[in-house]
mmCIF file of the N, C-alpha and C atoms, coordinates in Angstrom:
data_MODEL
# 
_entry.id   MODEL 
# 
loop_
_atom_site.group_PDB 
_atom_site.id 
_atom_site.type_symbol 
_atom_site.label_atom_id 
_atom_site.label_alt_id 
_atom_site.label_comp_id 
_atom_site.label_asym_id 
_atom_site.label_entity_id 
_atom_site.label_seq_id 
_atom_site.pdbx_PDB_ins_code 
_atom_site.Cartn_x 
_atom_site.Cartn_y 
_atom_site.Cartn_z 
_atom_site.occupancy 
_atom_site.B_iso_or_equiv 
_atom_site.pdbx_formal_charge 
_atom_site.auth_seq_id 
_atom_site.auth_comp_id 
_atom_site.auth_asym_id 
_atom_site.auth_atom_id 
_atom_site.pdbx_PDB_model_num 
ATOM 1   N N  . UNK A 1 1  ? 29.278  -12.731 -36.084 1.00 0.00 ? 1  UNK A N  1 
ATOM 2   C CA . UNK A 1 1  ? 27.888  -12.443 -36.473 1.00 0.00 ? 1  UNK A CA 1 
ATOM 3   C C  . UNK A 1 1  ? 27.074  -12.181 -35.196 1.00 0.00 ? 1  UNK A C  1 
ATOM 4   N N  . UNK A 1 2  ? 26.217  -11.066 -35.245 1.00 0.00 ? 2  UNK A N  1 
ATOM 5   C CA . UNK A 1 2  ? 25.539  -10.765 -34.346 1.00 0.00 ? 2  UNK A CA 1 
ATOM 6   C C  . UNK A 1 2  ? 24.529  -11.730 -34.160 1.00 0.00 ? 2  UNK A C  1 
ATOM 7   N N  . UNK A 1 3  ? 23.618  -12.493 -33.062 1.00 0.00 ? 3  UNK A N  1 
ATOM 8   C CA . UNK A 1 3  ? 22.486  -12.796 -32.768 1.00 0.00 ? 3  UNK A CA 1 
ATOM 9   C C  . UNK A 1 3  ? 21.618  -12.329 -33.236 1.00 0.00 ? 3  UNK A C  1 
ATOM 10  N N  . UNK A 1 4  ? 20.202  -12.866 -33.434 1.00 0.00 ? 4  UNK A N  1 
ATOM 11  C CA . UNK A 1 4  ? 18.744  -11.724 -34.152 1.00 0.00 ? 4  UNK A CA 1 
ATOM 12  C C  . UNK A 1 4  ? 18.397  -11.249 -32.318 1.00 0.00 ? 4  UNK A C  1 
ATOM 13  N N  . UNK A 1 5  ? 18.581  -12.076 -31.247 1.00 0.00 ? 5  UNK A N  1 
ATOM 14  C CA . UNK A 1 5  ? 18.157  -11.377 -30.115 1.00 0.00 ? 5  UNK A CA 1 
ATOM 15  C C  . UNK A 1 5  ? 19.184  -9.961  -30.052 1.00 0.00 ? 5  UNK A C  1 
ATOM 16  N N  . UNK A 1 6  ? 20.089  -10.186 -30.143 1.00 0.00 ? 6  UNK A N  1 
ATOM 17  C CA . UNK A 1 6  ? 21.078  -9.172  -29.583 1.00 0.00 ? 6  UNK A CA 1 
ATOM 18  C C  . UNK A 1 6  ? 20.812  -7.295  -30.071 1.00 0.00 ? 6  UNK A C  1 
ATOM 19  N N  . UNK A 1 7  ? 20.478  -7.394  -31.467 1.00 0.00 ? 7  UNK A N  1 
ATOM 20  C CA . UNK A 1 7  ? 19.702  -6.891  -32.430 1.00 0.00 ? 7  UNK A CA 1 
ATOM 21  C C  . UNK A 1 7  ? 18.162  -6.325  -32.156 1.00 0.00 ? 7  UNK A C  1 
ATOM 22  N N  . UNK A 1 8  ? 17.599  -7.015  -32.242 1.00 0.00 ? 8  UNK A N  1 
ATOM 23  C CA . UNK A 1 8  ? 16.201  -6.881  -31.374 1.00 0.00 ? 8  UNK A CA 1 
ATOM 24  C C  . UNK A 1 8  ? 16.252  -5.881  -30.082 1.00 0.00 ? 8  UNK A C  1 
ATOM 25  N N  . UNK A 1 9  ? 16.961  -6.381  -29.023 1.00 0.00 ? 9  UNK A N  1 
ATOM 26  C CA . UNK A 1 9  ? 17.330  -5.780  -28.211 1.00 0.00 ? 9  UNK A CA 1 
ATOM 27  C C  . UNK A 1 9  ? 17.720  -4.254  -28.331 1.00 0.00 ? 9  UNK A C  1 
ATOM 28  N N  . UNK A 1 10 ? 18.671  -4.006  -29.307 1.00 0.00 ? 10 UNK A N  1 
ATOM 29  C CA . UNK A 1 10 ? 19.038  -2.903  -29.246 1.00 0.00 ? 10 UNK A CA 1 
ATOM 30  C C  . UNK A 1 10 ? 18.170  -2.178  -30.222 1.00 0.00 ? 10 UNK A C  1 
ATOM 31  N N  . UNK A 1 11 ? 16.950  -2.664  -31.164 1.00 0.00 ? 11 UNK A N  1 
ATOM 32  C CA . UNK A 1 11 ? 16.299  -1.831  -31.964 1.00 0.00 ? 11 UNK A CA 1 
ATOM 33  C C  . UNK A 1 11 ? 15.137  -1.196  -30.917 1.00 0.00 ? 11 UNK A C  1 
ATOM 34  N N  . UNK A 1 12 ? 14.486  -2.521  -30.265 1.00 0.00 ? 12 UNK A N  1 
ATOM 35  C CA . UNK A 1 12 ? 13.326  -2.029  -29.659 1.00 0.00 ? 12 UNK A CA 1 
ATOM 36  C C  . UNK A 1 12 ? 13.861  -0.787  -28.447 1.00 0.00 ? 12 UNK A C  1 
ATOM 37  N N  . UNK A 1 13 ? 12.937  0.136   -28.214 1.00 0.00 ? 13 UNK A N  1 
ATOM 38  C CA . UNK A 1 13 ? 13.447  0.914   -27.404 1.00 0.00 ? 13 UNK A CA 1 
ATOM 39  C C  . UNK A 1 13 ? 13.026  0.789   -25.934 1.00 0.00 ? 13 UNK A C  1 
ATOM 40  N N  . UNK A 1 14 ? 13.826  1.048   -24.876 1.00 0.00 ? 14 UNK A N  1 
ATOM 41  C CA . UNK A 1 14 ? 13.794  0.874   -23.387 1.00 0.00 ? 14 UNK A CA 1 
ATOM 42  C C  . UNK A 1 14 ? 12.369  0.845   -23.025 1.00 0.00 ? 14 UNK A C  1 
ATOM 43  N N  . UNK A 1 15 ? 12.054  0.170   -21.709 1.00 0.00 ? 15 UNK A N  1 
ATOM 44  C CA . UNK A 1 15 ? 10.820  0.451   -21.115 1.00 0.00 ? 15 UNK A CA 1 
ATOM 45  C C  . UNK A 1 15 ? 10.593  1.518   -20.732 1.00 0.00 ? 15 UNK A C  1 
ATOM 46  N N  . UNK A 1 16 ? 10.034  2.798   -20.618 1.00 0.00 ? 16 UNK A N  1 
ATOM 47  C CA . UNK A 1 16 ? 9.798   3.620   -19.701 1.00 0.00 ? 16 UNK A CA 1 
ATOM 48  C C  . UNK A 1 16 ? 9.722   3.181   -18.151 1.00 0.00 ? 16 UNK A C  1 
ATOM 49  N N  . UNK A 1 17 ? 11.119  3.929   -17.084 1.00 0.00 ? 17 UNK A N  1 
ATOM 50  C CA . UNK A 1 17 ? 10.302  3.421   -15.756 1.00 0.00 ? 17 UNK A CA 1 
ATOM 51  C C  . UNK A 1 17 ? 9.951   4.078   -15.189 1.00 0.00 ? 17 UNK A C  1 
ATOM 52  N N  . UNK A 1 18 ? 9.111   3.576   -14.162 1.00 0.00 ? 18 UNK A N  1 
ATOM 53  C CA . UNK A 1 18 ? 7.980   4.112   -13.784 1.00 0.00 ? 18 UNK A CA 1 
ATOM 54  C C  . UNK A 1 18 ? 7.940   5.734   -12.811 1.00 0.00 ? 18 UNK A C  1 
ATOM 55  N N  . UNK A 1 19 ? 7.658   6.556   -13.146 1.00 0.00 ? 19 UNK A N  1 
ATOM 56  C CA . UNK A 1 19 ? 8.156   7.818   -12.779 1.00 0.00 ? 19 UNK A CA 1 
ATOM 57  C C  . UNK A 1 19 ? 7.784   8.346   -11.063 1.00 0.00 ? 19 UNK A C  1 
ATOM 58  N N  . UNK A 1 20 ? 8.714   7.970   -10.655 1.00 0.00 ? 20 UNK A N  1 
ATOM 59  C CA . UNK A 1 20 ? 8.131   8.498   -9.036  1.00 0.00 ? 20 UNK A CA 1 
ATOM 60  C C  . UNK A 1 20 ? 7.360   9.286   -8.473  1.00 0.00 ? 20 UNK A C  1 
ATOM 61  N N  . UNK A 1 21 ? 6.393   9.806   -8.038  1.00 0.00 ? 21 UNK A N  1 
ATOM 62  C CA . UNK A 1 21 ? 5.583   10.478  -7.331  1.00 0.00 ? 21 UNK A CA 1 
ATOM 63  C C  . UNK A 1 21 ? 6.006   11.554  -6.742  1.00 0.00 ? 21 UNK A C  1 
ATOM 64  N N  . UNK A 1 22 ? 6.230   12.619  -7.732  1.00 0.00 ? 22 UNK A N  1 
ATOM 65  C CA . UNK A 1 22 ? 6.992   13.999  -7.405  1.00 0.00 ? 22 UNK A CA 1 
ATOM 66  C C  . UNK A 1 22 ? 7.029   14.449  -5.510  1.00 0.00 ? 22 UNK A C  1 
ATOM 67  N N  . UNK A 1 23 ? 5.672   13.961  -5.438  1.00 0.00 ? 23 UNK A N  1 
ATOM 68  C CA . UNK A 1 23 ? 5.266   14.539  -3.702  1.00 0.00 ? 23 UNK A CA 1 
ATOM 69  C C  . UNK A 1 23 ? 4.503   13.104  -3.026  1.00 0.00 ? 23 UNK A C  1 
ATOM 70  N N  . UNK A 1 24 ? 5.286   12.922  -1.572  1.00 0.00 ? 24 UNK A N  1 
ATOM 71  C CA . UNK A 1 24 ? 4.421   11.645  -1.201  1.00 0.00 ? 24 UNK A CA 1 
ATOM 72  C C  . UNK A 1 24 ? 3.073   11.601  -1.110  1.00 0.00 ? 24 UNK A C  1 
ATOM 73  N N  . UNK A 1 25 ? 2.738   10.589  -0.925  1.00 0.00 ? 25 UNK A N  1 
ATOM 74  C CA . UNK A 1 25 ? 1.006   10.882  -0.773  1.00 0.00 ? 25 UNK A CA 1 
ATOM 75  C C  . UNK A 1 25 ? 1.191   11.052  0.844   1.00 0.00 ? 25 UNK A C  1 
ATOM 76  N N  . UNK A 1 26 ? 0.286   11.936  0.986   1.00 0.00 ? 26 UNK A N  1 
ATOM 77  C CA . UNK A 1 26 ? -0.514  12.520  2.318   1.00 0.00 ? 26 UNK A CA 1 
ATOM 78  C C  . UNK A 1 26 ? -1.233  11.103  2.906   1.00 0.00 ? 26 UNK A C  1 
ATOM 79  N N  . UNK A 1 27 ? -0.459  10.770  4.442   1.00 0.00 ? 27 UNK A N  1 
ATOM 80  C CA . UNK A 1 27 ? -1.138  9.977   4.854   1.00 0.00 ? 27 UNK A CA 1 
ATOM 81  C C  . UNK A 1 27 ? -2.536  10.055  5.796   1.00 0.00 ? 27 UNK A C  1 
ATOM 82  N N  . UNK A 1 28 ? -3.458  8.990   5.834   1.00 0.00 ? 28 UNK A N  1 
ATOM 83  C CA . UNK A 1 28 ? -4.433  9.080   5.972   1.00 0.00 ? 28 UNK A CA 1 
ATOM 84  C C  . UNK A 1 28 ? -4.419  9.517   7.902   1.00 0.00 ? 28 UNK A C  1 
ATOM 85  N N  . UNK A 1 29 ? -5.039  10.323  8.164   1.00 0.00 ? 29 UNK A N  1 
ATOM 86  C CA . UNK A 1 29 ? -5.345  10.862  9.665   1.00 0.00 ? 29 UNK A CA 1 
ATOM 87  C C  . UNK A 1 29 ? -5.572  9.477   10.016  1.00 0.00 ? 29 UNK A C  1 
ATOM 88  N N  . UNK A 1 30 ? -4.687  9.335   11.725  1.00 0.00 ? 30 UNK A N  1 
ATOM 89  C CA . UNK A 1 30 ? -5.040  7.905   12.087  1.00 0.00 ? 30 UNK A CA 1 
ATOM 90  C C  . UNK A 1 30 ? -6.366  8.901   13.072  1.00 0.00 ? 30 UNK A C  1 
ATOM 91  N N  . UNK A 1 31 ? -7.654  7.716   13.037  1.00 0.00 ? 31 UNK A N  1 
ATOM 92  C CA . UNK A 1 31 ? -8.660  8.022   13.544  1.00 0.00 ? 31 UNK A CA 1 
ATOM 93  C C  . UNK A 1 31 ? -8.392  7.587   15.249  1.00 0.00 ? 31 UNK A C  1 
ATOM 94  N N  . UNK A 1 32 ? -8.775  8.117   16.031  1.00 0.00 ? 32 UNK A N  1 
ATOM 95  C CA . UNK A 1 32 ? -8.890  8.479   17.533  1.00 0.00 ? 32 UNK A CA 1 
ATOM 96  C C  . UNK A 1 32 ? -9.002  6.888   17.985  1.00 0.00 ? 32 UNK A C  1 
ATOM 97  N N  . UNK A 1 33 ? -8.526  6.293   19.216  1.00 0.00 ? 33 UNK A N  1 
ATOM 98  C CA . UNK A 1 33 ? -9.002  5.384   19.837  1.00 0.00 ? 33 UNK A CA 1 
ATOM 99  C C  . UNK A 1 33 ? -10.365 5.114   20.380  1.00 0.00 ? 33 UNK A C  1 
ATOM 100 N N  . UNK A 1 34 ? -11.187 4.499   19.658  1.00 0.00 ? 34 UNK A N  1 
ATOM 101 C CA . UNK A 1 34 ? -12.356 4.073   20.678  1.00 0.00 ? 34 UNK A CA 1 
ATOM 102 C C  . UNK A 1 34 ? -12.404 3.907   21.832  1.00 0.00 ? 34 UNK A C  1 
ATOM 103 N N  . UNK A 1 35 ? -13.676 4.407   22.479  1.00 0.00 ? 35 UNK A N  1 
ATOM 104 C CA . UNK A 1 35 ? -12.966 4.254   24.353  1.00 0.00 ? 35 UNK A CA 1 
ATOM 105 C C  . UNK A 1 35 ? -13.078 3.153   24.380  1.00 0.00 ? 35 UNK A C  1 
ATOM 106 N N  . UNK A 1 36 ? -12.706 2.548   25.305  1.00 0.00 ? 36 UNK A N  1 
ATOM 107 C CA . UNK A 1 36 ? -12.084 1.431   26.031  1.00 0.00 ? 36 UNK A CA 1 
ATOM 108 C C  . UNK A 1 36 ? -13.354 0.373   26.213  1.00 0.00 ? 36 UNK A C  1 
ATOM 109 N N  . UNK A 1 37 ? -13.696 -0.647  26.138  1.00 0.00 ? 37 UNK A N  1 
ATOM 110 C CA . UNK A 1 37 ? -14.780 -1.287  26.079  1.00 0.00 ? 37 UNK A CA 1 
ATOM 111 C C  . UNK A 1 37 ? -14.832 -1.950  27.817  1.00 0.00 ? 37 UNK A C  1 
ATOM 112 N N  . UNK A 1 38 ? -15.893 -1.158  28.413  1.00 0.00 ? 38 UNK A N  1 
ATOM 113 C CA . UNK A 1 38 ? -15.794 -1.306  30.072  1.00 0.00 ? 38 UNK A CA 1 
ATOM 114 C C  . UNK A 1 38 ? -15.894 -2.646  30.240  1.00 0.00 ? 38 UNK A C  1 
ATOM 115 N N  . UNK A 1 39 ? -16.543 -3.946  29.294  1.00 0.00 ? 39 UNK A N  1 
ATOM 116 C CA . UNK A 1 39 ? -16.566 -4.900  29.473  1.00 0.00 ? 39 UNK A CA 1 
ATOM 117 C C  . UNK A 1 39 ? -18.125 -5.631  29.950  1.00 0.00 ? 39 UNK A C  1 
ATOM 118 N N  . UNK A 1 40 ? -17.804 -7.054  30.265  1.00 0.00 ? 40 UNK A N  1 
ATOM 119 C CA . UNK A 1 40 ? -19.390 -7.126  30.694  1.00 0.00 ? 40 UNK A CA 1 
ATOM 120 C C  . UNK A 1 40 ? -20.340 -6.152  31.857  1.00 0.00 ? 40 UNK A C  1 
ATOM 121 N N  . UNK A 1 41 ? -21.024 -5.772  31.479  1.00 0.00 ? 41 UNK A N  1 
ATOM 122 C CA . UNK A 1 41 ? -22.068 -5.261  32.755  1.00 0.00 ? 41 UNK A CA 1 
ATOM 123 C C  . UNK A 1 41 ? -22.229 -6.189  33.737  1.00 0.00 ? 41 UNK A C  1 
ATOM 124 N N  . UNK A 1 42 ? -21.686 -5.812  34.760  1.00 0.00 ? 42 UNK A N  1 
ATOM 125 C CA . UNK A 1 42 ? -22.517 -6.701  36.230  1.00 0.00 ? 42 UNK A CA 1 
ATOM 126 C C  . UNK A 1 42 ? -23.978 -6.666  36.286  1.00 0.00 ? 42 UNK A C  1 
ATOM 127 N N  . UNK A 1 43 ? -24.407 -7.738  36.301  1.00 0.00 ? 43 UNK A N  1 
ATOM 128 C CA . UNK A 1 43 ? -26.310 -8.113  36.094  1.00 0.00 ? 43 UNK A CA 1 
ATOM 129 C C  . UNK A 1 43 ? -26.558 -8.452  37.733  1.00 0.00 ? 43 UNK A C  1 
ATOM 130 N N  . UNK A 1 44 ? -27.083 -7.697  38.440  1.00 0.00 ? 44 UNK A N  1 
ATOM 131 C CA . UNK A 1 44 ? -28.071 -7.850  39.496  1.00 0.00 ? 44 UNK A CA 1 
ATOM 132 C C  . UNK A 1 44 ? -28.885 -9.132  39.832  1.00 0.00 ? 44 UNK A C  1 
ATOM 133 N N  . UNK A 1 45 ? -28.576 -10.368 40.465  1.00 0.00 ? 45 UNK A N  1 
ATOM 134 C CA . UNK A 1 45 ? -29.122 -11.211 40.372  1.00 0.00 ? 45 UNK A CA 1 
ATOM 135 C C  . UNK A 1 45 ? -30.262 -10.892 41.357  1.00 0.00 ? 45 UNK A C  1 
ATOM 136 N N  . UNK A 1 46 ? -31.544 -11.322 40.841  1.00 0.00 ? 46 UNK A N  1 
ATOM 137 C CA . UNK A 1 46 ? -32.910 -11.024 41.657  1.00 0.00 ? 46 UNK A CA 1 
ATOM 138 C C  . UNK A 1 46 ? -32.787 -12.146 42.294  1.00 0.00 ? 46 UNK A C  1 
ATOM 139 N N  . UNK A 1 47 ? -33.174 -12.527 43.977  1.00 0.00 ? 47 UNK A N  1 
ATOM 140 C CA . UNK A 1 47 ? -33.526 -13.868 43.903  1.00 0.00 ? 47 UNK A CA 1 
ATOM 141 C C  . UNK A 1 47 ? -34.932 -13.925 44.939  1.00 0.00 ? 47 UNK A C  1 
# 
């Protein structure tokens, strides 16, 4: 005797999977390096 899962199984029909993305996606332009951060300013001490 068959199972009611076994049955079930074979009535319901497959998942659809998930259909690949005919063409990759276009990746995003990497944006330019920021210049370089010169760092603290040397401050002129008045005295």
């Amino acid at each position: 005797m068959i199972p009611a899962r076994w049955t079930d199984m074979i009535a319901t029909p497959p998942r659809p999977f998930p259909t690949p993305d005919p063409e990759p996606p276009i990746p995003r332009p990497i944006p330019p390096d920021p210049a370089p951060d010169p760092g603290p300013v040397p401050t002129r001490i008045v005295g």
